[in-house]
Structures are given as structure tokens and as C-alpha cells.
C-alpha positions in Angstrom: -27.8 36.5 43.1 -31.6 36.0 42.8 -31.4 32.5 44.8 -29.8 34.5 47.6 -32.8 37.1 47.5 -35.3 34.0 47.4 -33.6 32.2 50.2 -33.2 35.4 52.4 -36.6 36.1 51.8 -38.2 32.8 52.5 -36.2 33.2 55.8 -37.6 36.0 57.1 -41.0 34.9 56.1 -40.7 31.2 58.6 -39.2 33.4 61.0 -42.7 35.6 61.1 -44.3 32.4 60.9 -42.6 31.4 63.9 -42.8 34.5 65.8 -47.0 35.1 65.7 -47.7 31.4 66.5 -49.1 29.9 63.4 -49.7 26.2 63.7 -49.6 26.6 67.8 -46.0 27.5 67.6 -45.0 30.2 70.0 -41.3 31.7 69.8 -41.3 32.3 73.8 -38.6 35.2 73.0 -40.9 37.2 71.6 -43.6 37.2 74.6 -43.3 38.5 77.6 -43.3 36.9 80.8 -46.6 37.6 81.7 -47.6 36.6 78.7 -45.8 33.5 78.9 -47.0 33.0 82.2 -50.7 32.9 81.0 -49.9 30.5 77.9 -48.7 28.4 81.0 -51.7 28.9 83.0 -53.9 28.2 79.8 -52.1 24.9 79.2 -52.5 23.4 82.7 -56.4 23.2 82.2 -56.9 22.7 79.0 -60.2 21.8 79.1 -61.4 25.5 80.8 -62.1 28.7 78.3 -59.8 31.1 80.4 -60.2 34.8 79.8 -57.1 36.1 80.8 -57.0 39.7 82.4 -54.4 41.0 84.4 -50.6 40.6 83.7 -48.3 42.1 85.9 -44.2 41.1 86.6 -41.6 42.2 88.6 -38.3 41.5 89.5 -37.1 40.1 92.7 -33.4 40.1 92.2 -30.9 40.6 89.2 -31.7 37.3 87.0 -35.4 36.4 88.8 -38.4 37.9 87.8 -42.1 36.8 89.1 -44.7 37.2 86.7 -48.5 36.9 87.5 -51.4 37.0 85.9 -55.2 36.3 86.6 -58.3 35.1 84.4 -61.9 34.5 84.3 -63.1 30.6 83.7 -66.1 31.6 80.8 -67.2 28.3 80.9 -67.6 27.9 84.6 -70.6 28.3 86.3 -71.4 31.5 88.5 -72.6 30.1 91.3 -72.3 30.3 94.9 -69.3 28.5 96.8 -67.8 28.3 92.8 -64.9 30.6 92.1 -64.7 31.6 87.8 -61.4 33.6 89.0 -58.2 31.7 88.6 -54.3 32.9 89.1 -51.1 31.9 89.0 -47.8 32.8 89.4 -44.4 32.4 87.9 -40.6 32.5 88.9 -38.6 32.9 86.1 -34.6 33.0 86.3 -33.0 33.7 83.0 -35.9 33.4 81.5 -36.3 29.9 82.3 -39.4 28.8 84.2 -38.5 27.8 87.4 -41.7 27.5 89.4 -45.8 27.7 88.7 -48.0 27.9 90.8 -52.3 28.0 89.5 -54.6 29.3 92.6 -58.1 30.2 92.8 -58.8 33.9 93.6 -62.3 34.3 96.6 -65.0 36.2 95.9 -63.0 39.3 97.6 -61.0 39.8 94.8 
């Protein structure tokens, strides 16, 4: 009986393990898609400090769902003609990523 508390427990503590992202492990069912949709963003420049701010989704039919979110480049330089906003946008069907798309906001937004 005790080895079955012990095993349940050390269960439940790999699944919290998994679930908050220690070791740069991410359990994408426990983000949204917003959120998964900036991890996305983060990992196609690797190279660039993103602050990411906005994080909006919406659905456009019963299974598809377009998530978008935007972000600040910190270790860009603010200079003329040199956009520090990024964005990008995601189409999700069933939760599975079916498009990305990274753009560069103007100085208008």
C-alpha cells in the first residue's frame, strides 16, 4: 500500500514538472494558443530578446482558431527606418498548428 502512495505521488510530481516547463519542456495542453503562439514566435528568432505583449485569439469556424500576438525586440536598436515591433499570427485547427506567419508592425502601430 505505501509503494502505491509513493508511485502515485511521484506521478503527480513529473506531471507538475512537465506542466510549468522545467528543463524547457512545455506541456502545450496547458497553454493557450496565444501563448503557444508566442513560444512559436520566440523560437523562430532565437537570437532576438522578444518582449511579448499582446495576445489575443479568436475563432474563425468550429475547429479553427487564429491566435496573434505582438512583441517588442529589447535588443534591437531604436532607430529610424528600424522596426523593434514584431507579430505574428497563427491558424490553429484542433489545436494543431497549421500555419505561422512572423511580420513586422510600422511605426503606426
Amino acid at each position: 500500500m505505501r509503494a502505491l502512495a509513493v508511485l502515485c505521488l511521484a506521478s503527480t510530481l513529473v506531471g507538475c514538472d512537465w506542466a510549468q516547463g522545467v528543463g524547457g519542456r512545455v506541456n502545450p495542453g496547458s497553454l493557450s494558443l496565444a501563448d503557444r503562439c508566442a513560444l512559436i514566435m520566440q523560437a523562430a528568432i532565437p537570437y532576438a530578446d522578444i518582449d511579448i505583449g499582446k495576445r489575443t485569439s479568436q475563432g474563425k469556424g468550429v475547429s479553427t482558431i487564429l491566435a496573434h500576438v505582438e512583441g517588442t525586440r529589447t535588443d534591437h536598436p531604436n532607430a529610424e527606418g528600424i522596426s523593434r515591433n514584431l507579430a505574428a499570427d497563427c491558424e490553429f485547427n484542433d489545436n494543431a498548428l497549421l500555419s505561422f506567419h512572423l511580420t513586422g508592425l510600422g511605426p503606426e502601430h
